[in-house]
N, C-alpha and C positions, 0 to 999 in steps of 0.2 A: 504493500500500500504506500509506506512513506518514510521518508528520515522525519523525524519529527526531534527538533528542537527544543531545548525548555527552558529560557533565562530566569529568574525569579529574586523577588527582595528576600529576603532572612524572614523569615514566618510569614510568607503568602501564600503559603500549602502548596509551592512548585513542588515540594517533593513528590508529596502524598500525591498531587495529579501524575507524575511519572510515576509512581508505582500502579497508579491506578490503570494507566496508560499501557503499562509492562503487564500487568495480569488481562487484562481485556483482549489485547492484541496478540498475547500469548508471544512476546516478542525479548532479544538480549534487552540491555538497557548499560548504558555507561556511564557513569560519573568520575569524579575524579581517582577516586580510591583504585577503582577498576581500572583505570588510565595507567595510573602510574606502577599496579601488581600485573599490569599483562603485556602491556603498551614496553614498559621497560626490565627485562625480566630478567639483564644478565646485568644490570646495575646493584652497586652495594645497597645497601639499607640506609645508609647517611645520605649517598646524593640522592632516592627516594623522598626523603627527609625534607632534604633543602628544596626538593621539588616542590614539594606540598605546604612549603610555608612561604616560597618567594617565587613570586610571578619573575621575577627578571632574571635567577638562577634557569628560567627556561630559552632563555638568549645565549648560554653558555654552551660551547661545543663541543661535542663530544669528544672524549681521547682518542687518537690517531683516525678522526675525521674531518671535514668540513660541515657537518653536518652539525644543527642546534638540536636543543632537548625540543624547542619547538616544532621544529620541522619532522623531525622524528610524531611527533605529538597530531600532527596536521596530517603526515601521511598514511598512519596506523588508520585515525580515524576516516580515511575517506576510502583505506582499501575493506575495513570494515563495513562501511557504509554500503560500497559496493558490491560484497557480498550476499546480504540479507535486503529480503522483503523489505521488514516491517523493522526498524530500531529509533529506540529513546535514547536521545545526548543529554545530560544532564550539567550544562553552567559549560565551561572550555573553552569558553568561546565557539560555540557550535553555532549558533546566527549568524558569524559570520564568515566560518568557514564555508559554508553549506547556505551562505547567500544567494546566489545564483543558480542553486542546482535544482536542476525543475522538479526532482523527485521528491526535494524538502519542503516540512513545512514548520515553520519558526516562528514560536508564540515566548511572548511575555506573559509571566504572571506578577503582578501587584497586589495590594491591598494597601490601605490607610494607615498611618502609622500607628495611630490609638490600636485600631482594629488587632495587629499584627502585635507591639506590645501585649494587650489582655492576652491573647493565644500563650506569648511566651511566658507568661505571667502563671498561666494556669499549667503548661505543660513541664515548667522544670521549678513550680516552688519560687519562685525571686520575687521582688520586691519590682515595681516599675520602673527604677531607676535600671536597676542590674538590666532590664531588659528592653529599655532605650537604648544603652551603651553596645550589648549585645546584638542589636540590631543595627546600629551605627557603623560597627566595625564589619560585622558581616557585607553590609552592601558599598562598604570603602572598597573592601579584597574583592568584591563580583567587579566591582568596576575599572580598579585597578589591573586587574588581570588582563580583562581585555583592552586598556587602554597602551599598557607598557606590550605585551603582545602580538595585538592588532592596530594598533594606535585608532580604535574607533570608541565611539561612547558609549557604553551598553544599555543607555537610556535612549539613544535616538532611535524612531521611530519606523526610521526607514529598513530597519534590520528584522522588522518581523509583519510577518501576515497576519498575526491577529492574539490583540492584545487581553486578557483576560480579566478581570478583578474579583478577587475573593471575597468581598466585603458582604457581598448578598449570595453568591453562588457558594453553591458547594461544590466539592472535588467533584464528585458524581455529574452534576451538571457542565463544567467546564469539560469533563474527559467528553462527553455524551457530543460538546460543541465541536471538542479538536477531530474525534474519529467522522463526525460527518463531513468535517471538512476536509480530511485527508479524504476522505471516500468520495468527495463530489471532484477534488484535484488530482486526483486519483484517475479516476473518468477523463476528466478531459486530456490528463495526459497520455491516456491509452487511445482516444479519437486521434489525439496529435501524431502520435507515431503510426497509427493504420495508414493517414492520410500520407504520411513521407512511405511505410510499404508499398501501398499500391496506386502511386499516384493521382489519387483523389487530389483534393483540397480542401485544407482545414479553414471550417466556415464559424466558426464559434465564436463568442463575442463579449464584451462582460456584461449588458444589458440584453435584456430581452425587448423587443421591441417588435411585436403584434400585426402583421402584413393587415390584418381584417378582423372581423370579430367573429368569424366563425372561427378561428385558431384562439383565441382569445378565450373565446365559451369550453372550446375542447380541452384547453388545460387546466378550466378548474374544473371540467370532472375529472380529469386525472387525478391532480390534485383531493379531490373529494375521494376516491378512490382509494388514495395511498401509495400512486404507481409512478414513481420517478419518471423523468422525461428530458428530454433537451431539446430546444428549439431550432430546428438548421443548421446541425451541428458541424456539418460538411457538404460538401459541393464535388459532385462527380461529373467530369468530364466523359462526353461519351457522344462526340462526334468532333473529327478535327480538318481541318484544309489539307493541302499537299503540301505545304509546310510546317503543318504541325498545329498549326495557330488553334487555340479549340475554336467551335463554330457553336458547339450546342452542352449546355450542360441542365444538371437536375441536382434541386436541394429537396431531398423530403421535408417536409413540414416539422415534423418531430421524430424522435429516436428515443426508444423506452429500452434503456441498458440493460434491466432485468430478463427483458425478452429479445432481447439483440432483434430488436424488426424497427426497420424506418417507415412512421407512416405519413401518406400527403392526404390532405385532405380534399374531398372537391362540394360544389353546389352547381358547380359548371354542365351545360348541355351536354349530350352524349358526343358530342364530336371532340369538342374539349377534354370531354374522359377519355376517349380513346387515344389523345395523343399523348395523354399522362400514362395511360397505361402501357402504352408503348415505349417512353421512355423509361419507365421502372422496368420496365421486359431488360432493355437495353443493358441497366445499370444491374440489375443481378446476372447477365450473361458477360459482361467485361469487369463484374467486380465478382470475381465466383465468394461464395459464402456471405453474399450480401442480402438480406431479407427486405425489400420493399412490398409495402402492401396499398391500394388506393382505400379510401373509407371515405362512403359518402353520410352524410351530416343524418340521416336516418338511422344510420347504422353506431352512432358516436354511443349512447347509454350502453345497448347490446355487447356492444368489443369492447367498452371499459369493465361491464360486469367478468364478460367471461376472463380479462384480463386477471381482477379481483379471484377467480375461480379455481385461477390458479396462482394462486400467491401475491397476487399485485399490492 
């Protein structure tokens, strides 16, 4: 599904959502402890040490290399990363290693300071004080780490897709937020890469924006329904000149992932269906294992129930 990211303040329950994250997903999970026991295995126990207490011990090169504890540290985790489905980064600067990579997805978790003191207040016995200071210091070293590191802020904004607050949610709810968004970015990055396999075109968009209102009506019964969908998510090309140029192509209307079928809609005269139907002919015989289906507007309750019927 995803690299999934987790920056957090000091008692904003980032942990408890990565563990919650790791038991859900049934997935590894890294933090720092596990960085430094697997990440550097033929290292003494003192420079482990010095690892885990200074951020700028990891600027240091290793013996008879050119290589830093960082770089070391950046490469483990991105041939890890490239191994596995499904993995949780815990603090490391993972938002920003893992900036760019279309298969990550990199949240912040917050909460309010009061909010975050009561937590540590109640969890280890201290006094308000001890757990101001406590949280003081904890989000100096998050910040410090990826500053001297990365030289980036691990407060700015731009380094995550979605930021969370514990103030009113619970773990439960925040995981429930991250795994639907991994599973909706998820999707689209599996359209993106069909479309580069078989040279379609990736038509997808970040709004949705409604041709007519008969596509408008169909997707809230889907929605009523419970049956995921995507609107024109790609564009198949499927008539081209002697140069190549395309001359004719076809967006199905929507695409129901669970049921991998793209469906168009029509209200159009028969002559008008028959050259949609013709062109979905077209697009499942030059896209083999491509399901298009036409659906006329009588037909819309019918094929959502039976959708429903079977799992929708």
């Amino acid at each position: 599904m995803a690299i999934i990211t987790i920056s957090r303040q000091n008692g904003s329950l980032g942990e408890e959502l990565a563990e919650q994250l790791k038991s859900r997903l049934q997935c590894d999970m890294i933090t720092r402890s596990y960085a430094l026991e697997n990440f550097f295995t033929d290292l003494p126990e003192d420079v482990k040490e010095r690892l885990n207490e200074s951020a700028k011990y990891f600027l240091n090169t290793l013996p008879d290399s050119d290589k830093t504890y960082k770089d070391i540290l950046v490469e483990r985790l991105r041939a890890f990363a490239a191994e596995r489905e499904n993995l949780i980064i815990v603090g490391l600067g993972g938002c920003v290693i893992f900036k760019n990579d279309p298969k990550a997805i990199n949240i912040r978790v917050y909460a309010d300071e009061k909010t975050r003191i009561d937590r540590l207040t109640r969890r280890y016995n201290i006094d308000e004080e001890e757990a101001e200071s406590s949280i003081a210091i904890g989000d100096r070293k998050h910040k410090r780490f990826v500053s001297i590191l990365y030289d980036q802020d691990l407060a700015s904004p731009d380094l995550y897709d979605l930021t969370l607050s514990t103030d009113r949610m619970s773990v439960e709810e925040c995981a429930d937020a991250v795994i639907a968004l991994a599973t909706k970015h998820d999707l689209r990055l599996k359209i993106s890469r069909e479309t580069e396999s078989n040279n379609s075109i990736d038509h997808q968009t970040s709004t949705v924006v409604f041709k007519n209102p008969t596509e408008e009506e169909f997707a809230r019964i889907l929605d009523m329904y419970n049956i995921e969908w995507m609107y024109e998510p790609k564009t198949f090309p499927i008539e081209w000149d002697s140069e190549g140029n395309i001359k004719m192509a076809f967006s199905p209307d929507f695409y129901l992932p669970k049921f991998d079928i793209y469906l168009e809609l029509t209200t159009m005269e028969q002559k008008y269906v028959t050259k949609k139907n013709k062109k979905a002919r077209m697009v499942m015989e030059l896209y083999p294992g491509t399901n298009v289906r036409i659906v006329y507007k009588k037909d819309f309750l019918a094929l959502a129930e039976r959708f429903k019927q079977f799992g929708g």
